[in-house]
C-alpha positions in Angstrom: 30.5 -17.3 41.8 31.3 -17.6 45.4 27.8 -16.1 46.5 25.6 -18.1 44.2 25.0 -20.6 47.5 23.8 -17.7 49.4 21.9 -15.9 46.8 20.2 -19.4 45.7 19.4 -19.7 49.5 18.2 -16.1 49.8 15.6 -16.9 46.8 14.7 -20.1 48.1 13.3 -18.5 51.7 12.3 -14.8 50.5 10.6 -15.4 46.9 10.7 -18.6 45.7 7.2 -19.8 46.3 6.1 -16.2 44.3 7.9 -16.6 41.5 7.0 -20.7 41.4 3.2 -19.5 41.4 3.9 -16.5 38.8 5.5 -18.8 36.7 2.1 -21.4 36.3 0.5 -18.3 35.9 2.1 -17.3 32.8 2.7 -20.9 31.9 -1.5 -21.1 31.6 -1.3 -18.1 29.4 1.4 -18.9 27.2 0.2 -22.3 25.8 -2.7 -21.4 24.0 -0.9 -17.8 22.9 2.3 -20.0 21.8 -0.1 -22.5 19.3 -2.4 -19.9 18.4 0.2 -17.7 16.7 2.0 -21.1 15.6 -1.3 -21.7 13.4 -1.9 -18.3 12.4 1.6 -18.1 11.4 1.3 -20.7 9.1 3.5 -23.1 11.1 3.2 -26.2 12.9 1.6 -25.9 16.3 4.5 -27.5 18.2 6.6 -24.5 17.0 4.9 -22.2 18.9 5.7 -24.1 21.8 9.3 -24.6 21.0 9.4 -20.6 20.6 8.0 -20.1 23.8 10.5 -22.2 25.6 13.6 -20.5 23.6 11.9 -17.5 25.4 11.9 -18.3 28.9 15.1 -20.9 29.1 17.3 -18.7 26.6 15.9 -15.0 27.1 14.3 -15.6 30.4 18.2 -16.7 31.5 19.9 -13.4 29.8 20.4 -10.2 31.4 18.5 -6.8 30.4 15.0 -6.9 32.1 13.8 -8.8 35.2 10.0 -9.0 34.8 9.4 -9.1 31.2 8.3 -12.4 29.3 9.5 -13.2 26.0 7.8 -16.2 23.6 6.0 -16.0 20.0 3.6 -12.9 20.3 1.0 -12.0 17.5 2.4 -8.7 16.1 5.1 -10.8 14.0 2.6 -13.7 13.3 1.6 -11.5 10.1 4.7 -11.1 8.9 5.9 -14.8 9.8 2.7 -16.1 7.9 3.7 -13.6 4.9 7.4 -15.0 5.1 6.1 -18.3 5.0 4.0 -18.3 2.1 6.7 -16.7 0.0 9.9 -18.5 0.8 8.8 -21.5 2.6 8.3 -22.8 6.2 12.1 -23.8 5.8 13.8 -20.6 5.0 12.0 -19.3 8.4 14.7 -20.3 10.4 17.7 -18.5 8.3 15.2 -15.7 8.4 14.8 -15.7 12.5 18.1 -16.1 12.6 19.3 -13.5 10.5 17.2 -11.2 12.7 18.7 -12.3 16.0 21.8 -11.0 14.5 21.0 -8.3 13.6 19.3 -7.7 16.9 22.4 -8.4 19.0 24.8 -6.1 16.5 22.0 -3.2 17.5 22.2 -4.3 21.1 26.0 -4.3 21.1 25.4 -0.9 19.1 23.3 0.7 21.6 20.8 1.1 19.4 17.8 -0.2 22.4 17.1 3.6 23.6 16.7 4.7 20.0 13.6 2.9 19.8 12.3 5.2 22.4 12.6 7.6 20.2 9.5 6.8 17.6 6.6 9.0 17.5 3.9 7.6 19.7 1.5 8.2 16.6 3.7 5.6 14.5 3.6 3.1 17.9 0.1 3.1 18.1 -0.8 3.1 13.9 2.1 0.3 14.0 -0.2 -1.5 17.0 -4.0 -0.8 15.1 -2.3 -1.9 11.9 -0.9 -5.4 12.9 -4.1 -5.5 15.0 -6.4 -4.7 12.1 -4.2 -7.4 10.2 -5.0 -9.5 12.8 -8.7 -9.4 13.1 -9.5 -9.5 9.4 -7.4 -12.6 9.2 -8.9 -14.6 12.2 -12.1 -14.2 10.6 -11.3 -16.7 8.1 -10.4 -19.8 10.4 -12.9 -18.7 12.9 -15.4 -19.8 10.2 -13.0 -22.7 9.4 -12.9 -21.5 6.0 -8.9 -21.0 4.3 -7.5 -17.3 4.5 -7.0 -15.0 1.4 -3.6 -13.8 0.7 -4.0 -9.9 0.6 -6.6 -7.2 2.1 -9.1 -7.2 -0.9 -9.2 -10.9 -1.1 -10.4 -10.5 2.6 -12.8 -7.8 2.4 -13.9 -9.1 -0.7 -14.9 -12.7 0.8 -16.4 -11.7 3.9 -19.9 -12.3 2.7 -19.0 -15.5 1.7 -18.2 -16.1 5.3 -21.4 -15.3 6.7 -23.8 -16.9 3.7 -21.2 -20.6 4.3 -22.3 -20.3 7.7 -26.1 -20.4 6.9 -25.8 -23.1 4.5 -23.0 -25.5 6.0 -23.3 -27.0 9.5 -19.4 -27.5 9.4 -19.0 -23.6 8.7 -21.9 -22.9 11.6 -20.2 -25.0 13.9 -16.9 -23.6 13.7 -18.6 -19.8 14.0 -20.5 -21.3 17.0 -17.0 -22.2 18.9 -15.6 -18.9 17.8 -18.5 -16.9 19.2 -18.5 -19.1 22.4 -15.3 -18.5 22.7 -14.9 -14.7 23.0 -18.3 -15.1 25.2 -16.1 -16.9 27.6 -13.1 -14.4 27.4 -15.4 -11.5 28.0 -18.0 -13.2 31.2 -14.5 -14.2 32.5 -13.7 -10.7 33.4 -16.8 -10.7 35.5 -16.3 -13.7 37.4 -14.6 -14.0 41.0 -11.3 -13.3 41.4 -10.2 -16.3 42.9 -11.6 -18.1 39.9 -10.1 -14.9 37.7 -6.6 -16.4 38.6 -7.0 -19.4 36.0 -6.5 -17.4 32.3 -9.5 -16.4 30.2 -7.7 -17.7 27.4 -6.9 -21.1 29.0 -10.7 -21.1 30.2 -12.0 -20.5 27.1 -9.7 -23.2 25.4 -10.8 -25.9 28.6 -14.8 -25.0 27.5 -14.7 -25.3 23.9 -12.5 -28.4 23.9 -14.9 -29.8 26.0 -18.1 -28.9 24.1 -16.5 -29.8 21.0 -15.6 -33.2 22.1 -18.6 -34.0 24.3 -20.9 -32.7 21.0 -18.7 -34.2 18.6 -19.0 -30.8 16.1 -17.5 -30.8 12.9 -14.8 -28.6 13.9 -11.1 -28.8 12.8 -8.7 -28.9 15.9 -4.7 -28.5 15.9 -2.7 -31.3 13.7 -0.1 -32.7 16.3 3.4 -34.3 15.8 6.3 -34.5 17.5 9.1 -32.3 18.7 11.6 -34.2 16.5 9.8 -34.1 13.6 9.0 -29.5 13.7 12.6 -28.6 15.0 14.1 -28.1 11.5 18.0 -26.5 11.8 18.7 -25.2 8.5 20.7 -26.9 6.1 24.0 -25.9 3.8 21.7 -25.6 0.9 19.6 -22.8 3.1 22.3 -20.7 4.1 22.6 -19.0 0.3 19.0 -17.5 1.0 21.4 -14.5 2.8 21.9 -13.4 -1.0 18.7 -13.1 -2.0 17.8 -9.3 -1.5 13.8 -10.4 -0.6 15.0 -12.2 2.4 17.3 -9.7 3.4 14.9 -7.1 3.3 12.6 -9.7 5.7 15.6 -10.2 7.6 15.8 -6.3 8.6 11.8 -5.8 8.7 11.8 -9.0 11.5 14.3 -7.6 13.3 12.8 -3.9 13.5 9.4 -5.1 14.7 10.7 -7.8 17.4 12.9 -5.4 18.2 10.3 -2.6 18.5 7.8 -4.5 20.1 10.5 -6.0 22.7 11.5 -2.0 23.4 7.4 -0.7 23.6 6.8 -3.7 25.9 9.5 -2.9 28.6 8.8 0.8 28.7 5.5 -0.9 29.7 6.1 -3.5 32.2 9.0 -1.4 33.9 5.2 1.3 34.9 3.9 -2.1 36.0 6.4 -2.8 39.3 9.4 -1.3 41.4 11.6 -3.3 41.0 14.8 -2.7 38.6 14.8 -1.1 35.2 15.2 -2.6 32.0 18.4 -1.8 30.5 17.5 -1.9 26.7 20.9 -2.4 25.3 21.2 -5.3 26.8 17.3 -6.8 26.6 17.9 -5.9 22.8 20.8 -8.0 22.6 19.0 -10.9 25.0 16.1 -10.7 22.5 18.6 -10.9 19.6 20.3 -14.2 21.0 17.0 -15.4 21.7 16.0 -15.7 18.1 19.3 -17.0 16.9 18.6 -20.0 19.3 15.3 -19.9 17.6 16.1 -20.1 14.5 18.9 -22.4 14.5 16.0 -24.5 16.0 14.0 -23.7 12.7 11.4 -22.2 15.5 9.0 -18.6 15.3 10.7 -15.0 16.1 11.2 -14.4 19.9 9.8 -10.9 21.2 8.6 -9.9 24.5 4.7 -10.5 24.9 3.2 -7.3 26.8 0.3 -9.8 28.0 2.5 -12.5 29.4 4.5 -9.8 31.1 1.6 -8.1 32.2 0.1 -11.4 33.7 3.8 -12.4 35.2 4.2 -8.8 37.5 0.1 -8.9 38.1 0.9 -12.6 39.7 2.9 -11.3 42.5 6.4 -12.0 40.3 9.3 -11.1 42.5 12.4 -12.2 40.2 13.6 -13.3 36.9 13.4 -16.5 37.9 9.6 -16.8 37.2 9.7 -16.6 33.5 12.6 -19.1 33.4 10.5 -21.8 35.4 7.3 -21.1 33.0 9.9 -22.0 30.4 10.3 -25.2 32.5 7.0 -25.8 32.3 6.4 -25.3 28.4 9.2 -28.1 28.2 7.3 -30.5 30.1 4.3 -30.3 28.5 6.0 -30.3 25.5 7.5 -33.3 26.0 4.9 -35.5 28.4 2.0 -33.7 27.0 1.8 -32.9 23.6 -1.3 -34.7 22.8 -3.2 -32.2 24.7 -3.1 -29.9 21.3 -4.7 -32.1 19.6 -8.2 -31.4 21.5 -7.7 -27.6 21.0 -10.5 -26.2 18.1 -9.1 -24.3 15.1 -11.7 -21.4 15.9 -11.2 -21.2 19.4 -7.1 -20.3 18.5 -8.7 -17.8 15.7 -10.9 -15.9 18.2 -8.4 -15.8 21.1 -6.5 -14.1 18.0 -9.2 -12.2 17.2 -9.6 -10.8 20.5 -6.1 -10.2 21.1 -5.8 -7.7 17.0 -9.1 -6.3 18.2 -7.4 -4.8 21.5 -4.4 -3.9 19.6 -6.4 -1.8 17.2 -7.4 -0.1 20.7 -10.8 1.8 19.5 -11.3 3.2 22.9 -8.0 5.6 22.7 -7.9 6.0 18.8 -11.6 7.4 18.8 -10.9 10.2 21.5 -7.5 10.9 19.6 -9.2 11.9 15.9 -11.5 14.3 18.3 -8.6 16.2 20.4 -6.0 15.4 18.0 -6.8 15.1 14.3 -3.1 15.3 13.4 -2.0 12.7 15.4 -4.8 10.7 14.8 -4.5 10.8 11.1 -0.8 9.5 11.4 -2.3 6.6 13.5 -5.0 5.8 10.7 -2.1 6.5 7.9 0.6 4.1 9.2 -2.4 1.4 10.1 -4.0 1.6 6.6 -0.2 1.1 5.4 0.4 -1.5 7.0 -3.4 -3.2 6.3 -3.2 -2.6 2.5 0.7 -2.9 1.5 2.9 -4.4 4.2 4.3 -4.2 7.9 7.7 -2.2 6.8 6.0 -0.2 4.2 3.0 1.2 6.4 6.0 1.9 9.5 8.4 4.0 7.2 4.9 5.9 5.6 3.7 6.6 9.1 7.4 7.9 10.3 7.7 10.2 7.1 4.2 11.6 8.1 5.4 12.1 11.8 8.7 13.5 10.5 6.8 15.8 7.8 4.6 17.1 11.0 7.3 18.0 13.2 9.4 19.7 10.7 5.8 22.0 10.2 5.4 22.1 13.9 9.3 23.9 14.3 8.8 26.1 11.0 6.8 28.6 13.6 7.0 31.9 12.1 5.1 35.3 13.0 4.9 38.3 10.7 4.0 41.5 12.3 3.8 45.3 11.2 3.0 48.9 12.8 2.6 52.0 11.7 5.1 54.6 13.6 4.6 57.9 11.6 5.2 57.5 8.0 7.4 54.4 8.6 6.1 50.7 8.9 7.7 48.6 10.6 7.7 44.6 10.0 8.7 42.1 12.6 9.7 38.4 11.7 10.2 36.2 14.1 10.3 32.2 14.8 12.0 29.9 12.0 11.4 30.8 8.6 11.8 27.8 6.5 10.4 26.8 3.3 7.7 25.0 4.7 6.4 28.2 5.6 7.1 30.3 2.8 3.6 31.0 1.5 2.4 32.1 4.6 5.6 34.2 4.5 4.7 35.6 0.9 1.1 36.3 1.7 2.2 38.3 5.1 4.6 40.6 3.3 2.5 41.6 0.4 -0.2 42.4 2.9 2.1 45.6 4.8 0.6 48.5 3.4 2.7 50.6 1.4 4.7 53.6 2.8 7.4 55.9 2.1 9.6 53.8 4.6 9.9 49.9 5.6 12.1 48.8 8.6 12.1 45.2 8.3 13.6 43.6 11.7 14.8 40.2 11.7 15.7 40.3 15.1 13.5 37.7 16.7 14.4 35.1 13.8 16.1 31.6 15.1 16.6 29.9 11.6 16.6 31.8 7.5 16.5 29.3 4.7 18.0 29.9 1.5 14.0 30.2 0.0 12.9 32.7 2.8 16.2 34.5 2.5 15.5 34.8 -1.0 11.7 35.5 -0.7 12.6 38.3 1.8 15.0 40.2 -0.7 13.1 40.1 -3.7 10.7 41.6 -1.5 12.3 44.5 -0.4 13.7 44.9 -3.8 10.5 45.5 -5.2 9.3 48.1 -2.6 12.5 49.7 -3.6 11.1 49.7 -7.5 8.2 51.6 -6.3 10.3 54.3 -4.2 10.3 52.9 -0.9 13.3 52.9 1.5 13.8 49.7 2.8 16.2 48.8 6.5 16.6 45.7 6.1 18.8 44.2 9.1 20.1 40.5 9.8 21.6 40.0 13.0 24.7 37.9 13.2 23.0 35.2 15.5 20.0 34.3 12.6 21.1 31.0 11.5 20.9 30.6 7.8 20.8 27.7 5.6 21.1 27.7 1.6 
């Protein structure tokens, strides 16, 4: 403690005034990201805000990673607006907070390097799923029209979407701001980079307010209250929900995907500068106290948020100190300037939304993958149709079997070879001979020709299953049967498993 004078001062002259500007930076990102997943999620807008300051005051404060931004992101927005609609906006903070717990106990654990660990096929199916979740979701409230609860009430109804448009100005209107909306996100990339430094996102939010107002369209726009009346602690009654097996079971799938997504996203931003490492254990821990602030605040998941992390080092970010102060900032607003939300259009938060699943679905790496990499590729498509059609968890453990199932048949490599040498042939296994492999196995043996003698060498075998084992021998006896002399040796160093 005796240095904190000098290190304050040391900030203070060498990068205070970067990390101040960083921080607005990511502040202007953050605020329409933070309501946007708040109304996706099914939640209060204010929520989002309240999530986004646990994130930079509580996370932003902890130890683990210095660049890294942490708030509501839009990967657990599905499964938040899933928890919601089957156990109620108030069992979400028992929920979130059950999570952080968790989180910290796999912190303390050392459990944050595992997640390196995944199969990058299951990473990017888990990103296209959520993102494909995403998208077809956003649809709905771009055209201001209510959501359906599963996938084929989705696909089913959009149509519907596109004939309410042509015969209701209120539906037309709110497509109109949608579509002007993603206009502005995309020319944005093409304008100046001086004028590149204010957010697309918070541009786009700025224009369609605007024209919305200034028009006066029939478009919905966020339902405001106060920050007394969305922080909901859970009460007594609440705390029995840590029974029920369904919200334990969305208790461990929260955890897993905040804690996943916190893990992908500092692999990430630690590419993005020089400056020190994360140290997972500890970020998953951070993360994990994170949401138990959250939730005891009745408030959305914490994660890290690649894009406010990404737009935090890309502002000239120097210290952690930058995404405490936009945490600062969120708490201002939130308090002096809440009336703000209420200008922002429904369909403006659904495309920003929209935009945001569409680049998590990530066509332009998933289309060259199928072509080089059918395999992979078909794990990616696997785990994001999961995820799509049943739920997050479900599509995640499918898409890790099929990753798992792959690798086992990428180490089962076996080779069957024979030679004639006089009137002996000789057969050569080598590799791992597991039951994965045993037709191929069968097939290769009953194609040696025949011969007065077999010398089967099992010299270049690693690994002999019980099944191969077994297929080998019943082999051999039968050559026997027809008056063959089989050699069959095993080495001592051929591992085998029965």
């Amino acid at each position: 403690m005796s240095d904190l004078p000098t290190r304050f001062t040391t900030w203070l002259r060498r990068d205070a005034a970067a990390d101040f500007g960083a921080s607005l930076v990511v502040f202007l990102v953050a605020v329409p990201l933070c309501v946007g997943v708040a109304v996706a999620s099914g939640a209060p807008a204010e929520l989002g805000i309240v999530t986004g300051i646990v994130g930079g005051l509580g996370v932003g404060l902890l130890p683990g990673s210095t660049m890294q931004v942490s708030g509501p992101s839009p990967a657990p927005a599905v499964l938040v607006a899933e928890a919601v609609s089957r156990h109620g906006l108030a069992a979400l903070g028992v929920i979130v907070l059950g999570a952080g717990l968790l989180q910290v106990l796999m912190g303390l654990l050392r459990l944050g390097r595992w997640f390196q660990a995944i199969s990058p096929s299951v990473v990017r199916g888990m990103l296209a799923g959520i993102g494909l979740v995403l998208l077809l979701g956003q649809l709905y409230p771009f055209f201001g029209a209510a959501q359906p609860k599963n996938i084929v009430g989705k696909l089913a109804g959009l149509p519907g979407l596109v004939t309410g448009a042509l015969d209701r100005w209120s539906v037309a209107a709110s497509a109109l701001i949608g579509v002007l909306t993603l206009l502005v996100l995309v020319a944005w990339q093409r304008m100046p980079a001086k004028l590149r430094q204010v957010p697309g996102a918070l541009a786009a939010v700025v224009v369609t307010a605007t024209v919305v107002a200034v028009a006066g369209l029939p478009v919905a726009t966020v339902q405001v209250g106060g920050l007394g009346a969305v922080i909901s602690p859970p009460d007594m009654g609440q705390w029995s929900l840590f029974t029920d097996p369904a919200v334990l079971g969305t208790i461990i799938t929260f955890a897993l995907v905040a804690s996943a997504e916190s893990m992908f996203s500092a692999a990430a931003v630690d590419r993005l500068h020089t400056g020190p490492a994360t140290r997972y254990n500890t970020e998953l821990a951070a993360q994990g106290a994170g949401n138990v602030v959250s939730g005891a605040l009745g408030a959305l998941p914490v994660t890290a948020v690649i894009v406010r992390s990404a737009a935090n080092v890309q502002a000239g970010a120097r210290t952690k100190a930058s995404r405490v102060l936009h945490g600062v900032w969120l708490l201002l607003f939130a308090v002096f300037l809440p009336e703000l939300l209420a200008l922002v259009p429904l369909p403006t938060l659904a495309a920003l939304l929209a935009h945001a699943g569409w680049k998590l679905l990530n066509l332009r790496e998933l289309v060259p993958l199928l072509r080089t990499q059918r395999v992979e590729g078909a794990i990616v498509l696997l785990t994001a149709g999961s995820i799509a059609a049943i739920d997050l968890l479900t599509g995640v453990i499918i898409g890790l079997l099929a990753a798992i199932a792959k690798t086992a048949w990428d180490v089962s490599r076996l080779s069957v070879k024979w030679h004639h040498v006089g009137d002996r042939v000789c057969v050569r296994l080598g590799g791992i001979a597991t039951f994965l492999r045993l037709p191929r196995l069968l097939a290769a043996l009953h194609a040696v020709p025949d011969a007065r003698r077999v010398e089967l060498d099992l010299s270049e075998l690693r690994h002999l299953d019980d099944a191969c084992r077994q297929a080998v021998e019943s082999w051999a006896e039968q050559r026997r049967r027809s008056n063959t002399e089989v050699d069959l040796s095993l080495p001592e160093r051929v591992s085998v498993s029965g």
